[in-house]
LUMFIDREN-995634 format. One line per 10 residues: number of its first residue (from 1); their letters; for each residue x, y, z of C-alpha. Coordinates in nm, 4 decimals, always signed. Layout:
# residues N
NUM = A = X:Y:Z; ...
END
This chain:
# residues 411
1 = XXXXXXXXXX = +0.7435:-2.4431:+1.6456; +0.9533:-2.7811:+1.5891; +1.3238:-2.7613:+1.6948; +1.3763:-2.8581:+1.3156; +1.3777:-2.5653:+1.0777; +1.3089:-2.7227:+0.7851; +1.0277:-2.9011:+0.9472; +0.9018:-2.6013:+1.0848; +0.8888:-2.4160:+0.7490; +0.6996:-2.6782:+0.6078
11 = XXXXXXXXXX = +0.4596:-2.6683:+0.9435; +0.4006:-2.3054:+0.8241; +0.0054:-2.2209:+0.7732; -0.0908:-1.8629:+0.6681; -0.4366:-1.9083:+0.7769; -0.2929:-1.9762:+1.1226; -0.0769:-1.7130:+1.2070; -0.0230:-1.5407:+1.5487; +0.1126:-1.2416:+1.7279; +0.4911:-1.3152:+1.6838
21 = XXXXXXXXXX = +0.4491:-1.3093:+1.3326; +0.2440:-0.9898:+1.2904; +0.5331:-0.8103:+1.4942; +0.7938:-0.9501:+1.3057; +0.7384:-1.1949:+1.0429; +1.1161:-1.1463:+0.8323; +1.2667:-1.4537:+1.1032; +0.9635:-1.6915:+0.9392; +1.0303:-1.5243:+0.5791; +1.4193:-1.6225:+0.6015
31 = XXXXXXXXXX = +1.3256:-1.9874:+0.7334; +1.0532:-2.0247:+0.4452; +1.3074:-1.8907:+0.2092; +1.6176:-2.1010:+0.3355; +1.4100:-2.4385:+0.4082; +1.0743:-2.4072:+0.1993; +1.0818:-2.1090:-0.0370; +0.7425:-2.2556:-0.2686; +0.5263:-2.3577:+0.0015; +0.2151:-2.5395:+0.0029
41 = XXXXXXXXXX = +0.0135:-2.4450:+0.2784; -0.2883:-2.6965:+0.4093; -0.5552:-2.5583:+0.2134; -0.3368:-2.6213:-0.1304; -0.2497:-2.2503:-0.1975; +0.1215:-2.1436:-0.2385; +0.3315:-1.9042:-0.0249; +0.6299:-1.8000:-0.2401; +0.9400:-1.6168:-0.0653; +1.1947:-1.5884:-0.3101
51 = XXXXXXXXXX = +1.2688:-1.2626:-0.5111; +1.3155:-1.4352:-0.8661; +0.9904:-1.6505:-0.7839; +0.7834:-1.3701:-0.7469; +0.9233:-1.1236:-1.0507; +0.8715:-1.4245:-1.2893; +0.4828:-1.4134:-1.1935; +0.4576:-1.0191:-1.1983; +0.5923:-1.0430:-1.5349; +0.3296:-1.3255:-1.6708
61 = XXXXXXXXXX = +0.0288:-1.1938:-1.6318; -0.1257:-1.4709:-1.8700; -0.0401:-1.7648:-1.6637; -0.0945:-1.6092:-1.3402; -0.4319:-1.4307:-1.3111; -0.4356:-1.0872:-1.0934; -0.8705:-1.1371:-1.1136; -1.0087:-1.2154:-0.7950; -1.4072:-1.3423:-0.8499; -1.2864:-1.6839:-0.7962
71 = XXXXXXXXXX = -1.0901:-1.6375:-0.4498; -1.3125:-1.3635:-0.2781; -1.6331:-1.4900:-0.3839; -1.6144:-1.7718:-0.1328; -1.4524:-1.5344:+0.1399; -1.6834:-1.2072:+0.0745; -1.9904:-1.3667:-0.0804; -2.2238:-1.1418:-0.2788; -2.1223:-0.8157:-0.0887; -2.0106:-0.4952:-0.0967
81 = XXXXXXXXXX = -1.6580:-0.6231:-0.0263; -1.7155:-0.8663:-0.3234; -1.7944:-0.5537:-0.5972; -1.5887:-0.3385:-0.4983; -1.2361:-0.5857:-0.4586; -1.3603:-0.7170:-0.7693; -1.3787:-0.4483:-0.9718; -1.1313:-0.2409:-0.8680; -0.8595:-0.1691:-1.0839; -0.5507:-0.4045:-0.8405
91 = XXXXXXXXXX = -0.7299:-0.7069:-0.8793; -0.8710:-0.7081:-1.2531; -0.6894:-0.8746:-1.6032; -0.6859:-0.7615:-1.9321; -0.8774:-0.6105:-2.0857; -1.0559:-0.4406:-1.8124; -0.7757:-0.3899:-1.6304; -0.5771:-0.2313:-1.9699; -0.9016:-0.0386:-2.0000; -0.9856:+0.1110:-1.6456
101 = XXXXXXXXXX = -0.5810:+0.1762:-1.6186; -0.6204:+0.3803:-1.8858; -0.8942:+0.6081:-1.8030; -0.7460:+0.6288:-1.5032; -0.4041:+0.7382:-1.5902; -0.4604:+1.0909:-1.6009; -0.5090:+1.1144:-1.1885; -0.0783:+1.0353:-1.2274; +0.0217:+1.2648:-1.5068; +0.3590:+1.4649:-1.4493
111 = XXXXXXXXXX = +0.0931:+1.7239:-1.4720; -0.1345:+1.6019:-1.2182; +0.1264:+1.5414:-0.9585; +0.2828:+1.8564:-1.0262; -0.0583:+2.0410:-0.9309; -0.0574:+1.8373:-0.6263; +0.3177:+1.9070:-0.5263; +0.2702:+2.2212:-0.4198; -0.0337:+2.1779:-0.2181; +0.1558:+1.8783:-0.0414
121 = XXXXXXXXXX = +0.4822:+2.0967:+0.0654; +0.2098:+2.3369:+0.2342; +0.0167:+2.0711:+0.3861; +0.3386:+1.9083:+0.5485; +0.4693:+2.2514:+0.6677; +0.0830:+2.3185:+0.8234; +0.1195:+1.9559:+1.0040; +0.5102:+2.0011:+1.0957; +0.3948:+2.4278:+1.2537; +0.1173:+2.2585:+1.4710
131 = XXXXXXXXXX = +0.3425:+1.9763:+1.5730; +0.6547:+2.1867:+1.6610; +0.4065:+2.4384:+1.8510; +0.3511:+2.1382:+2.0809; +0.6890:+2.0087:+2.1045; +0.6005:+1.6581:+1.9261; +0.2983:+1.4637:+1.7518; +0.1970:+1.1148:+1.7427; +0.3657:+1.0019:+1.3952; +0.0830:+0.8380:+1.2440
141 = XXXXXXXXXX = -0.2472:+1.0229:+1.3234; -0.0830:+1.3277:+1.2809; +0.1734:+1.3048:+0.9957; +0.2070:+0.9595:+0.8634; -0.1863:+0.8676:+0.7829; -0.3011:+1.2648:+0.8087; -0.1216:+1.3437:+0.4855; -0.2195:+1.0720:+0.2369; -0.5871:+1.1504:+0.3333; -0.5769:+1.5115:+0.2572
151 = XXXXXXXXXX = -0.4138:+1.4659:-0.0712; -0.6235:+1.2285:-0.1844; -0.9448:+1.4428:-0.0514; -0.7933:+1.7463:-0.2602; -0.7612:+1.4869:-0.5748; -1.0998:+1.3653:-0.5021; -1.2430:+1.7238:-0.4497; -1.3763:+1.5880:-0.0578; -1.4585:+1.9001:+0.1215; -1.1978:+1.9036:+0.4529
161 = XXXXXXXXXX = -1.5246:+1.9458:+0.6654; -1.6283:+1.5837:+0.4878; -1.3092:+1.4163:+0.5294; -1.3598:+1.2462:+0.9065; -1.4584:+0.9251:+0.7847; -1.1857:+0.8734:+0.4865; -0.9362:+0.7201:+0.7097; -1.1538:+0.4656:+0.8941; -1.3278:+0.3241:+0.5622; -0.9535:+0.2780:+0.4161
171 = XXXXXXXXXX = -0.8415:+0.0462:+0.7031; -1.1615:-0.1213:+0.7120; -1.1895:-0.1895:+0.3852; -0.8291:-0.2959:+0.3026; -0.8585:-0.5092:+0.6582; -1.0808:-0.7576:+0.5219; -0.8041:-0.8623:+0.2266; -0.6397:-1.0131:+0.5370; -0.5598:-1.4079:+0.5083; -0.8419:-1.4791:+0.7879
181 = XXXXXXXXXX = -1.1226:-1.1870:+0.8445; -1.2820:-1.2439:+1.1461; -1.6699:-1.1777:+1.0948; -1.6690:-0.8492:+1.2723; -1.3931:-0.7168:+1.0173; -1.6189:-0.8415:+0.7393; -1.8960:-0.6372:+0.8691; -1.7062:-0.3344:+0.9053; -1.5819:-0.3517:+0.5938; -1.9258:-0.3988:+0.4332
191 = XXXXXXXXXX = -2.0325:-0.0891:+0.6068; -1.7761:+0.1123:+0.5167; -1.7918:+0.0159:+0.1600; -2.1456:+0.1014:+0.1693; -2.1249:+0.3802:+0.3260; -1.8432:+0.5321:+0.1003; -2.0739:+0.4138:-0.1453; -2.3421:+0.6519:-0.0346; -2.1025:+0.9645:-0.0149; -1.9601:+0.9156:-0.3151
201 = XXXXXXXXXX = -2.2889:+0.8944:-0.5595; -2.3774:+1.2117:-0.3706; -2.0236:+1.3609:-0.4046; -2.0402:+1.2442:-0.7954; -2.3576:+1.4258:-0.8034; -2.2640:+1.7551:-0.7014; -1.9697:+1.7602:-0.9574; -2.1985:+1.6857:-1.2328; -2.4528:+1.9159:-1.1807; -2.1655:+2.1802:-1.1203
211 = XXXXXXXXXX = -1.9228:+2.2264:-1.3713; -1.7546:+2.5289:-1.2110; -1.7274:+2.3877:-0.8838; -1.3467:+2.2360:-0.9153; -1.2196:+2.6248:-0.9656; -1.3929:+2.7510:-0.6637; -1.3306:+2.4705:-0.4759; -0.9675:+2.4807:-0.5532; -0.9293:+2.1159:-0.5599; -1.0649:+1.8221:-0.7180
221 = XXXXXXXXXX = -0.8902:+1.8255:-1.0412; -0.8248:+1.4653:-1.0736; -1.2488:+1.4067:-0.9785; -1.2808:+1.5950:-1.3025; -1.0290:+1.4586:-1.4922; -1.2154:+1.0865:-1.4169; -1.5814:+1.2281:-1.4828; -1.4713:+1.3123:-1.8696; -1.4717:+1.0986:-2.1589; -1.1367:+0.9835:-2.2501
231 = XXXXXXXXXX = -0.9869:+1.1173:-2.6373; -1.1584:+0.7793:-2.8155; -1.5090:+0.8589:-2.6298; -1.4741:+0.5803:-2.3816; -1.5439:+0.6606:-1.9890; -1.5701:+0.4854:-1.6824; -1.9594:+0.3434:-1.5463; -2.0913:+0.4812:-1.2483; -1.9531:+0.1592:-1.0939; -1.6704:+0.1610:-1.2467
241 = XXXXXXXXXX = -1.6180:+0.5311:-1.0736; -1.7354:+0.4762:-0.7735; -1.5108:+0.1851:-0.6769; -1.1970:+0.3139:-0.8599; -1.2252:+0.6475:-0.6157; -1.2466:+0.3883:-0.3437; -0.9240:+0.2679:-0.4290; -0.7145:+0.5536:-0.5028; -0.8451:+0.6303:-0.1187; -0.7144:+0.2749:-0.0038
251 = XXXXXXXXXX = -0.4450:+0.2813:-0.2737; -0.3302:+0.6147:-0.1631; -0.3608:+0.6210:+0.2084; -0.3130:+0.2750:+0.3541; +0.0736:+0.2536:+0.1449; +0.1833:+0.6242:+0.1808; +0.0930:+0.6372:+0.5498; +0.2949:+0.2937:+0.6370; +0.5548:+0.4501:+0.4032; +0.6026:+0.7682:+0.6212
261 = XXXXXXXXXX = +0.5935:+0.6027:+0.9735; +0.7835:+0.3138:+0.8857; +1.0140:+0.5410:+0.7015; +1.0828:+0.7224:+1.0155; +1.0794:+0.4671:+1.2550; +1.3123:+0.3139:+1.0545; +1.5546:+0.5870:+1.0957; +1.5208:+0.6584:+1.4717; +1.6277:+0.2915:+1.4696; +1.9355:+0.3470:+1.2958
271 = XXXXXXXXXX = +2.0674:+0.6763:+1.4202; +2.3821:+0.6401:+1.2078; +2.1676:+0.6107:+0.8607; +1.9072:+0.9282:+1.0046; +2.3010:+1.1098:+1.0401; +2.3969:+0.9842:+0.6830; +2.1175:+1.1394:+0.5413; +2.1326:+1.4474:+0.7553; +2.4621:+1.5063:+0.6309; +2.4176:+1.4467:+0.2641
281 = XXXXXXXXXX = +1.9637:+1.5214:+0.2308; +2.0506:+1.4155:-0.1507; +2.0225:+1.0800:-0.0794; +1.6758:+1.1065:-0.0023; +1.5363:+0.9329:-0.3018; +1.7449:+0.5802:-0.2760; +1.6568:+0.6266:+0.1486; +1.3062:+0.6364:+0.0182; +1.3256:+0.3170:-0.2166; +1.5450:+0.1342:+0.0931
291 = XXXXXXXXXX = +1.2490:+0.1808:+0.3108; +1.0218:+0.0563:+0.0876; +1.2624:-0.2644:+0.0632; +1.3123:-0.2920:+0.4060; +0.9768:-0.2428:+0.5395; +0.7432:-0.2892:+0.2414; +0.4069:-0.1025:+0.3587; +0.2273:-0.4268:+0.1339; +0.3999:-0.7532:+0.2419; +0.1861:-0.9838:+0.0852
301 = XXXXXXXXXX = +0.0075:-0.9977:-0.2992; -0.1946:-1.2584:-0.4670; -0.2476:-1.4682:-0.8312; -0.4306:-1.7702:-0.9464; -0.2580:-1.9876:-1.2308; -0.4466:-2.0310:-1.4737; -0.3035:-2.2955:-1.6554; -0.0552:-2.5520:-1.5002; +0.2346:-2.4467:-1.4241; +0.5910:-2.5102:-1.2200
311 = XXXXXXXXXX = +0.7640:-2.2736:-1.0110; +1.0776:-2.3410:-0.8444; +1.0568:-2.7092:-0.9883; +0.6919:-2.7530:-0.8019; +0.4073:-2.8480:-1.0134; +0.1002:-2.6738:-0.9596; -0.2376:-2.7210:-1.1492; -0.4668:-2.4789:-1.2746; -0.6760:-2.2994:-1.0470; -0.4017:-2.2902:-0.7680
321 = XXXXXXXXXX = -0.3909:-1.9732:-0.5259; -0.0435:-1.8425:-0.4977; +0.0664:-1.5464:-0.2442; +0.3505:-1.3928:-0.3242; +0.5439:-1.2872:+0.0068; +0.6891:-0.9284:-0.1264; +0.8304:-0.8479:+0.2290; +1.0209:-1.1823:+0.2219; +1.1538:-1.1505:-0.1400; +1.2585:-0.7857:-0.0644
331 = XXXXXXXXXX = +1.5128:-0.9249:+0.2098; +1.6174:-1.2627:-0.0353; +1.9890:-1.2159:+0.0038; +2.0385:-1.3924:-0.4048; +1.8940:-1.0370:-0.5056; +2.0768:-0.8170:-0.2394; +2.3669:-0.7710:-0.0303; +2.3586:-0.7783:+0.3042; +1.9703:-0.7354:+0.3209; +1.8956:-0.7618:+0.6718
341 = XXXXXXXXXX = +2.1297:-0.4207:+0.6653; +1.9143:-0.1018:+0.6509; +2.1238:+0.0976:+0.4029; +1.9971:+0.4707:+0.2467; +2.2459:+0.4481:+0.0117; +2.1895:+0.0812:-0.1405; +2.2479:+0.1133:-0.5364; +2.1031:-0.1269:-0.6966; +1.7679:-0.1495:-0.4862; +1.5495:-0.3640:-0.7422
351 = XXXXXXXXXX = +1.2274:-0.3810:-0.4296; +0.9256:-0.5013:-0.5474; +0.7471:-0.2797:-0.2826; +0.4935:-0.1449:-0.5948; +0.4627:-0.5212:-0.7349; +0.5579:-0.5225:-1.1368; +0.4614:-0.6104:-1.4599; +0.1040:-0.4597:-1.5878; -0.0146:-0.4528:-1.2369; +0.2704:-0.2259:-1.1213
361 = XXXXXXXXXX = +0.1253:+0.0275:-0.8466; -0.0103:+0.3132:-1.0824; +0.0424:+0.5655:-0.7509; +0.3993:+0.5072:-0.7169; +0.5184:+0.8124:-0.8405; +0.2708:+0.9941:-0.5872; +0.4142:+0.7614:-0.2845; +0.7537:+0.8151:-0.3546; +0.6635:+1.2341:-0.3984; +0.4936:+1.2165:-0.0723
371 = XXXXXXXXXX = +0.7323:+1.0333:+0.1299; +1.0459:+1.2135:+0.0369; +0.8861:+1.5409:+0.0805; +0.7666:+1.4529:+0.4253; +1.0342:+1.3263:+0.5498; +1.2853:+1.5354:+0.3814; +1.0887:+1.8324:+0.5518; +1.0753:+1.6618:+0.8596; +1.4653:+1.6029:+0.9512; +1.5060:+2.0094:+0.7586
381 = XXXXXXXXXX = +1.2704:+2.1296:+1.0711; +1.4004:+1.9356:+1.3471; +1.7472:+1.8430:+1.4689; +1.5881:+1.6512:+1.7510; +1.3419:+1.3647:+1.6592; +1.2583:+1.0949:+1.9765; +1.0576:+0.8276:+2.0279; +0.8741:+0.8797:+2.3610; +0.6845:+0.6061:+2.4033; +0.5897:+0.2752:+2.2957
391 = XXXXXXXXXX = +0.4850:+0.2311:+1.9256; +0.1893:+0.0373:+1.8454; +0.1936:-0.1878:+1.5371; -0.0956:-0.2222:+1.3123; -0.1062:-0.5929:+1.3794; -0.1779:-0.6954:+0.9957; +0.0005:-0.9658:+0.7954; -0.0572:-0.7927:+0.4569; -0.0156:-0.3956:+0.5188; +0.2583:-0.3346:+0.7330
401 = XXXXXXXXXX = +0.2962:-0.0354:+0.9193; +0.1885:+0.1404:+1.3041; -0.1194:+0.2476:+1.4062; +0.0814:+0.4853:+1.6621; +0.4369:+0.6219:+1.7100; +0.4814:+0.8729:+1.9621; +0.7782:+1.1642:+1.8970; +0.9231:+1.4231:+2.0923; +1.0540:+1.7496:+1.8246; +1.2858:+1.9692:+1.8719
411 = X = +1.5335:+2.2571:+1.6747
END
């Protein structure tokens, strides 16, 4: 990298990013944001870094396009990958996106979380009695990224014996929304979205035919809730079903888990904020929204203007790709104080960790339930939480979290 920042930030190239930057990419988000905060990358798409940069696109959602055909039909071509990203509910405009939103808004009632509350406390006590009978657990396979994949089988209805592959067809499929598959994470992804495919007509199937079966199964409320028409007769396609259950998998597991283990990574890092919050377990809820600031589980979302437009004083035509770098405008110190500081108390904590506008994360209510309650639970069980070996990072630009974080527990 040139001795010159400001050279250096405009020598930045998305496409062409390496190992430094997967580990730690905030030192390139401040340079970007100091030297080159709208910047054009090589192949003529945008990187923004600033905070107000990227709320004034969340918010104008007729000038900057969330719909993806145009961007991922070139990258996924007419695949699985293609269908599904494209008609998933994330990366959709009005009116399908008002639409689907809609009939989808039920899965993340007050009611519908509340039914899966309870079931989540029990899970993370289940998790927290296996990992205390062995004295530790690794904090992502057996917390972090085992949690959001039960809850999402009990909304879903997944029988636990059919739940071995959720995990592996999330990170597959979300992988390939990185800047630069390679053609092995293309396949993959293809296959898994296939293959969920598959399960899921089958699974889809079986609660048809069976009307009863959510009461004995004792899950699967929010499966049923999907499957019926909405009050004005509308409902979603078979399509329509099958790749929004996709994504409230991805939705719900690849963010929640990276919420968790960064969550408590981030506090074995600071000791003195794990003691804060020890002493006082009410501040829970802003320690929650500071992790999502501080490490945002998504770093990194996407528009297309569709008409020309200027941001920051840059001109950009119609048509133009534009990523919006959420981990770098959740550390932009004209929207926060001090933000490199890690603080559970910060008040006000305006993150865009669930993006904003119409496209807002519909699950955030769900993360934010499942990460206080398992970490909440976590520091009530043990007074001794160590790292005991090296963590492994997930090595992706746009979901940020580890694939493996060894801890020692103890009273």
């Amino acid at each position: 990298m040139s001795a010159d920042p400001a050279a250096a930030a405009r020598g930045f190239d998305l496409r062409a990013i390496g190992r430094d930057f997967l580990d730690d990419p905030y030192p390139t988000y401040r340079l970007l944001r100091t030297h080159d905060p709208v910047h054009r990358n090589p192949d003529g798409s945008y990187f923004l870094t600033r905070w107000r940069d990227l709320d004034r696109v969340y918010r104008d959602n007729a000038r900057f396009s969330s719909d993806k055909k145009a961007e991922f039909r070139p990258k996924f071509g007419d695949s699985p990958l293609y269908l599904h990203h494209t008609t998933s509910l994330v990366f959709n405009d009005p009116p399908l996106h008002t639409r689907v939103r809609r009939l989808l808004a039920p899965a993340f009632t007050p009611r519908a979380l509340g039914l899966l509350e309870t079931k989540f406390v029990a899970l993370v006590d289940g998790l927290l009695d296996r990992a205390e009978t062995r004295g530790g657990m690794d904090t992502i396979a057996d917390y972090a990224a085992a949690l959001p994949v039960e809850i999402v089988g009990d909304m879903l209805g997944v029988p636990r014996e059919e739940r071995g592959p959720l995990r592996e067809w999330s990170l597959s499929i979300l992988g390939a929304l990185e800047p630069v598959p390679s053609p092995a994470a293309l396949d993959w992804g293809n296959r898994s979205v296939r293959d969920f495919t598959d399960y899921l007509t089958r699974h889809i199937a079986r609660f048809r035919a069976d009307p009863g079966l959510v009461d004995r199964l004792g899950m699967g409320e929010v499966m049923a809730m999907l499957l019926a028409e909405s009050k004005d007769g509308d409902r979603l396609t078979d399509v329509e079903l099958i790749q929004n259950c996709i994504f409230i998998l991805n939705a719900g597991h690849e963010t929640t888990a990276n919420l968790i283990g960064n969550g408590i990574a981030l506090l074995i890092d600071h000791p003195e904020q794990m003691a804060r919050l020890r002493a006082d377990p009410g501040l829970i809820r802003s320690a929650v929204e500071e992790m999502l600031r501080y490490e945002s589980s998504n770093q990194l979302g996407n528009r297309r203007a569709t008409e020309d437009v200027e941001i920051g004083g840059v001109a950009m035509p119609a048509g133009t790709f534009i990523t919006l770098g959420i981990g770098a405008a959740n550390r932009d110190p004209e929207e926060f104080a001090d933000p490199e500081r890690f603080d559970i108390g910060r008040a006000p904590n305006r993150h865009l960790a669930f993006g904003g506008g119409i496209h807002a994360c519909a699950g955030m209510s769900l993360a934010r339930l499942e990460g206080r309650i398992a970490i909440e639970r976590l520091l009530a069980r043990f007074g001794r939480i160590e790292r005991t070996g090296a963590p492994k990072r997930g090595g992706r630009a746009r979901f940020r979290g580890y694939l493996s974080y060894p801890l020692s527990l103890g009273r």
